[in-house]
N, C-alpha and C positions, 0 to 999 in steps of 0.2 A: 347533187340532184336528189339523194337521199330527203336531206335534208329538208330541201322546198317540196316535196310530195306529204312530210311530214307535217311541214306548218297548216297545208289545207284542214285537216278536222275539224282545228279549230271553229271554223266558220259556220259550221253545222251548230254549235252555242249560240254563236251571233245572231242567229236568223230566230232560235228558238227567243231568244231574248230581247229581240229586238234592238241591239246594239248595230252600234255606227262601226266599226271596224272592219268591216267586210273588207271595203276597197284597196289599206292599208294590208290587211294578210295576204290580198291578191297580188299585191305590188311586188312586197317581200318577196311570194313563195316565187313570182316570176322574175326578178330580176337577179337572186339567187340560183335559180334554175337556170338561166340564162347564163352563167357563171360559168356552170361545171357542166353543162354543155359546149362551151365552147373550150374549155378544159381538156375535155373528151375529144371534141373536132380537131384540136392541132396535135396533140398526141396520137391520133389514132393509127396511125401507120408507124406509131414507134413499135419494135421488138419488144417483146415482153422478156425479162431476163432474172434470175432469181435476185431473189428479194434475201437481203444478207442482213447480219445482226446491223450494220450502220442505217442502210437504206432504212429498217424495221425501226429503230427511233427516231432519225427524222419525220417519216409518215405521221406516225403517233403523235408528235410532239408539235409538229404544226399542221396537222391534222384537227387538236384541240383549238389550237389558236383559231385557226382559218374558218372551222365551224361555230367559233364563241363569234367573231367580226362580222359572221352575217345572219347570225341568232338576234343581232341586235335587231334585225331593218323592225321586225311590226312595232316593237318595243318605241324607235325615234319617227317611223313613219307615221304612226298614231298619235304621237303626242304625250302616249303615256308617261314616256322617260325621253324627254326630249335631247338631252345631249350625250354625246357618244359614251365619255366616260362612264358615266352613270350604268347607261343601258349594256356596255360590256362589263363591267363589272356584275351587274342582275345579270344578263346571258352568261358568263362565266361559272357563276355561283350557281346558278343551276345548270350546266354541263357536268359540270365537277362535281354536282351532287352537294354543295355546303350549303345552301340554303340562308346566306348570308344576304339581307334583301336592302336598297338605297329609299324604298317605295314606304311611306311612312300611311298612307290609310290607302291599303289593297281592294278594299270593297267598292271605291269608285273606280275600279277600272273595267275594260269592258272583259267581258265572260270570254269572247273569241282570243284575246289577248294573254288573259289569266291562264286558260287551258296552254300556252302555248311556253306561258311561263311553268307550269308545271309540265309540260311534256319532254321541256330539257332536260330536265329530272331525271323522265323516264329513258330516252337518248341516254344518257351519257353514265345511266345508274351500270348497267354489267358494258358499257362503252364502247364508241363509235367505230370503232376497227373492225372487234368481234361481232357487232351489229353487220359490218358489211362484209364480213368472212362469211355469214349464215345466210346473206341472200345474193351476194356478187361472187359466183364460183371463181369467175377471173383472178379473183385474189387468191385466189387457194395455193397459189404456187410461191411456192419460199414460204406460205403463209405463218408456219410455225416461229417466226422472226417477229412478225406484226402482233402475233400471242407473248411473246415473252415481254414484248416490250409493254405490253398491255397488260396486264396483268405479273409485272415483276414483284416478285416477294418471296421467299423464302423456299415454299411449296407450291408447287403449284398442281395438281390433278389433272390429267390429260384425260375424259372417258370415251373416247375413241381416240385410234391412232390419228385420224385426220380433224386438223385444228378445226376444220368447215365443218363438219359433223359433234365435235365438244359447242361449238360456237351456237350450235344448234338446239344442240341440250339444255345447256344452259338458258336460252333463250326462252325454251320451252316451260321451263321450271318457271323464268320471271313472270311470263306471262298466264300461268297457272295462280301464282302466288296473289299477284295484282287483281287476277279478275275476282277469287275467294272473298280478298279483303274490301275491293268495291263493293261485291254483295253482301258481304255482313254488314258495314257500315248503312247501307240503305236498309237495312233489316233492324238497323237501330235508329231509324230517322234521319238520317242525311238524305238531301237528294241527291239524284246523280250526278251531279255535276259535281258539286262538294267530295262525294264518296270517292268517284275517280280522280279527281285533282289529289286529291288527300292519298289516297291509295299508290296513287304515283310518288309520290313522296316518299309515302312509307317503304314500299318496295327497294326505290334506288338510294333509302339509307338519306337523303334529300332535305325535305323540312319547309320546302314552299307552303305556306297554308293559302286558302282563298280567303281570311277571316284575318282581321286584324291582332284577334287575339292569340291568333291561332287553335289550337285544339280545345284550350278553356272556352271559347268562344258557345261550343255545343252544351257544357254543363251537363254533362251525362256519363255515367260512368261505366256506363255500356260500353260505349266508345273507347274510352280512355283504356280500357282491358284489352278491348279487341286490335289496339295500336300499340298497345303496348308488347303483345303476343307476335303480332309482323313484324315489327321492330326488333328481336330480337333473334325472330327468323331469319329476316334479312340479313341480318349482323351474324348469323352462322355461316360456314361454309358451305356455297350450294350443291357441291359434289355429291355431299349428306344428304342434303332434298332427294339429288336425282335416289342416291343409293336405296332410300328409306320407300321413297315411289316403287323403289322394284322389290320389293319387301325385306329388303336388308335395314332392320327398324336400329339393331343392335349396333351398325356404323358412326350413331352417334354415341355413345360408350365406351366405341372401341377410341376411339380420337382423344388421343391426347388436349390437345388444343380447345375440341368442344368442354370438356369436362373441365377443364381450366377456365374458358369464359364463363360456364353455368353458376360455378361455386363461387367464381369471382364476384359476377353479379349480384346472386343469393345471400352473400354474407354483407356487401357494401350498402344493398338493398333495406332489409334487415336492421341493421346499423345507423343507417338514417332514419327510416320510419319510424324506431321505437326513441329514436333524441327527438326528431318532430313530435312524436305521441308525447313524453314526459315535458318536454318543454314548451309547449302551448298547446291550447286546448281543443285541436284538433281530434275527433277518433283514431282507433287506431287503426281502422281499414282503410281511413281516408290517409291516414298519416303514411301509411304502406302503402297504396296506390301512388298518389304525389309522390312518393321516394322513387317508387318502383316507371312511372314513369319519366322523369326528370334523368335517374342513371341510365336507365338502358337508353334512354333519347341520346343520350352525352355520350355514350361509351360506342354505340352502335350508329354514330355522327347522322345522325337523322336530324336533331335540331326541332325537332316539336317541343310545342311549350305546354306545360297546364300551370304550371306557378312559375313564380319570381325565385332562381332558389340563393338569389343575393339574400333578399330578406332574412332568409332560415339563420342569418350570423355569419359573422365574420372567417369562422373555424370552418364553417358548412361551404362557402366563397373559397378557399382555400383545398379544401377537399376536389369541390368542382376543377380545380383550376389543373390538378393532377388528373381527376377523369377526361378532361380535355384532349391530353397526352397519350393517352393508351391504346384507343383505336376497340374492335371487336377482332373478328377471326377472319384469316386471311381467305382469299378465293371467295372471300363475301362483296357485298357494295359496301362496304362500310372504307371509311379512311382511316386514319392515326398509324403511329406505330405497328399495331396488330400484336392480339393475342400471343400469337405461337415465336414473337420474338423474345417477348418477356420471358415466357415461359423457358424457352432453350437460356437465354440468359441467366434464369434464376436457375436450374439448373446445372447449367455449366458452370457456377459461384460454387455452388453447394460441393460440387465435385471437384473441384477445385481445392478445398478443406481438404475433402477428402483422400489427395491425391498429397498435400503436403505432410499428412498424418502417417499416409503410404505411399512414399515417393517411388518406389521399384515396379508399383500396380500403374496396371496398363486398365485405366476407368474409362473407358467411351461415353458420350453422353447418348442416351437413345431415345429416341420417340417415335409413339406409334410402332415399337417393338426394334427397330431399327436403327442401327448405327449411326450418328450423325457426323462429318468427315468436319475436321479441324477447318478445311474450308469453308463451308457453311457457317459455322460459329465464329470465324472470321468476318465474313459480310455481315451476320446479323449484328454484329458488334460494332461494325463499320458504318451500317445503315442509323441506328440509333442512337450512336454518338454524331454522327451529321445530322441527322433530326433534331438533337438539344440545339448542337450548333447555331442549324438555320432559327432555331425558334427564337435564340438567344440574342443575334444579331439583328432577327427581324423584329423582336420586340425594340430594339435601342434605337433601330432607323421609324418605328412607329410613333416612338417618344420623343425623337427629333422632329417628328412631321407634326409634331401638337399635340397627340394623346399624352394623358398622366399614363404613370407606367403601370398600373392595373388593366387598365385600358386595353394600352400597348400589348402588354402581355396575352389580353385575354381574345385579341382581335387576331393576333399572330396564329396562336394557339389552334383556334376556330377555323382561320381558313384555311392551316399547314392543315390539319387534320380532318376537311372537309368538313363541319359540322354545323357550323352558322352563328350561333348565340356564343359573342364570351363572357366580356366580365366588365363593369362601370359604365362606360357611355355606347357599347359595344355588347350590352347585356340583352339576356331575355324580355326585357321589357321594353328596349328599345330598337333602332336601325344603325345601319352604318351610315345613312345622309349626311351626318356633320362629318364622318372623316373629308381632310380634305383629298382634291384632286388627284394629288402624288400620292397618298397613301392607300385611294382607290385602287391608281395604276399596279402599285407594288402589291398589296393585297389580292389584287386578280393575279398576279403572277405566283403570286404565295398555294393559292386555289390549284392553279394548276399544276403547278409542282410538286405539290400533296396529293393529288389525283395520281401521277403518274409516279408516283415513291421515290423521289429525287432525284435517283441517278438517270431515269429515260431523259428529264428535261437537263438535269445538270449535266451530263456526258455532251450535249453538245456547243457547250461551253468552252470546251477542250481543246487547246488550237491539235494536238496529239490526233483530236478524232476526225478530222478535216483532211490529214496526211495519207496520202497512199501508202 
């Protein structure tokens, strides 16, 4: 029901624009409505009973589905993306935030349709649970199940005791963030409509553009700063936001995790810019913008474009192809692996040395001042060697479906890690429309299994989790 009260906005474009879509949003929002209304009617004399870790990733996990399946109606209603696959693979990729698009020239579609394709964005960027934790108290009960399974990773930050109340904060923060960078964008020439579609994007980490070119399309480097600046907010953890809002400015400092994504950035940034500056005859402000936007776009799975950064060479393709894989900072909208896994990894290594040098020393790895228990450094090890895994496997069933394996790799890559853009026919430059059919299918599954960090969707795989 959420859902179709959502799709309405859109319409309010239509009419400013004079587009044909009206009827087709009304259809959608009401026969979706009609859905989970009658969803509500046969359950409704059921007992409400606590919501347990199983219950909590089922919800989740075909929660995503069941809202991608009827994300699609305006999308095949209108005509825009007239067959299913298509149009759940575009709804998929914008719930999950990858910005992975089938739609090869976006500027003929209609403005009510566009907005609604960016609004999944914004939907599914801090995601659909926690969205209905913060305004259906009903769910507040066991609700702390529906959070973990929503935000599984490593760390997670609770800033109130009750999940409906964090779910709120949170919410707070997005919607502070979004409206900032709508109005600077309009303050640098975009209209509104552009500024908020784009804004939405930026926010949920996303990468829908309204423009064919996407963000090159403005040629201005206003812009380009001021996306590049959310983009990397976004890709922080928003705990930070809320803490810094209440004048704890020093919490990002204190963060392990932050100070690791900044420098990481800073240095790879840097590194690029100045090989673009030496090796063709770019500035070197423009060489450092282009760098600086391109990585944080990649690392912070947003998926905006201002260049091709195949062109930059084969070494610089290669490079990308590892930012791919690494993700920003956890308790962000961003996808991939995440900051603070590497991080405890590359730590726990280091200590590691140093534990076989002094085998009788008792070394704890710690972050953020604090102990971290062999168990945690267990999952994180767990989780990231299943992340090559699936990326490993999904690339060779991609290469099986017709892509060369550049491709393969760089489409796997893209969706496991929410981001959009990979690598060869799957690149910045191009769409996913020539993947075929099955590799659509498998890809939207890739999407959302990336979204939800593998084990909420892989656990019910499990005949074990099925068992009383």
């Amino acid at each position: 029901m959420i859902e179709a009260i959502l799709m309405l906005p859109g319409i309010a474009f239509s009419i400013y624009y004079a587009d044909k879509d009206i009827i087709a949003i009304l259809i959608s929002a009401g026969i979706t409505l009609t859905f989970g209304m009658l969803m509500w009617y046969f359950t409704r004399s059921q007992e409400f009973f606590e919501i347990k870790k199983r219950e909590g990733y089922i919800i989740v996990a075909f929660g995503w589905i069941t809202m991608s399946v009827f994300g699609t109606l305006p999308f095949m209603i209108d005509g825009s993306i007239p067959g299913f696959i298509d149009a759940f693979f575009e709804t998929a990729s914008g719930f999950t935030t990858t910005g992975a698009s089938v739609i090869a020239n976006v500027e003929v579609m209609p403005h009510g349709i566009l907005f609604w394709r960016s609004m999944t964005h914004w939907i599914g960027g801090m995601g659909i649970i926690v969205l209905s934790l913060a305004i259906l108290p009903m769910l507040g009960i066991g609700g702390m199940q529906l959070y973990v399974a929503e935000v599984a990773g490593p760390t997670k930050d609770k800033l109130h005791p009750r999940v409906k109340e964090t779910a709120k904060r949170l919410w707070a923060i997005y919607v502070l963030l979004t409206l900032a960078e709508t109005f600077l964008l309009m303050f640098g020439g975009m209209n509104f409509f552009d500024s908020i579609c784009h804004s939405f994007g930026t926010i949920a980490t996303g990468g829908f553009s309204t423009k064919n070119a996407s963000v090159a399309h403005f040629q201005s480097a206003y812009i380009d700063y001021i996306i590049i600046l959310f983009m990397f907010l976004s890709g922080t953890n928003f705990s930070l936001h809320y803490f810094a809002l209440h004048g704890k400015i020093k919490s990002y400092w204190e963060d392990e995790e932050f100070k690791f994504y900044f420098f990481f950035v800073l240095i790879v940034v840097f590194s690029i810019g100045f090989y673009l500056n030496f090796s063709s005859s770019i500035g070197l402000e423009e060489s450092l913008r282009k760098s600086a936007f391109s990585v944080i776009s990649i690392l912070s799975s947003t998926g905006f474009v201002t260049s091709d950064y195949e062109l930059w060479g084969y070494f610089m393709g290669m490079i990308f192809l590892v930012l791919l894989l690494i993700g920003a900072c956890a308790g962000s909208t961003s996808g991939g692996i995440k900051m603070v896994r590497h991080y405890l990894l590359l730590k726990n290594s280091f200590y590691e040395l140093k534990r076989l040098i002094h085998p009788n020393a008792i070394i704890p790895v710690r972050y953020n001042k604090k102990a971290v228990t062999p168990d945690i450094i267990s999952k994180v090890s767990a989780f990231t060697l299943l992340y090559f895994l699936v990326f490993a496997i999904g690339s060779v069933i991609m290469a099986i479906s017709g892509l060369e394996l550049s491709s393969a790799m760089g489409s796997v890559a893209a969706c496991l890690g929410n981001i959009g853009p990979g690598l060869g026919s799957t690149g910045p430059a191009t769409t996913f429309a020539n993947v075929s059919d099955f590799g659509k299918v498998f890809l939207s599954f890739i999407m959302i299994l990336g979204r939800l960090e593998l084990f909420t969707m892989l656990i019910i795989f499990s005949p074990s989790f099925w068992r009383k």
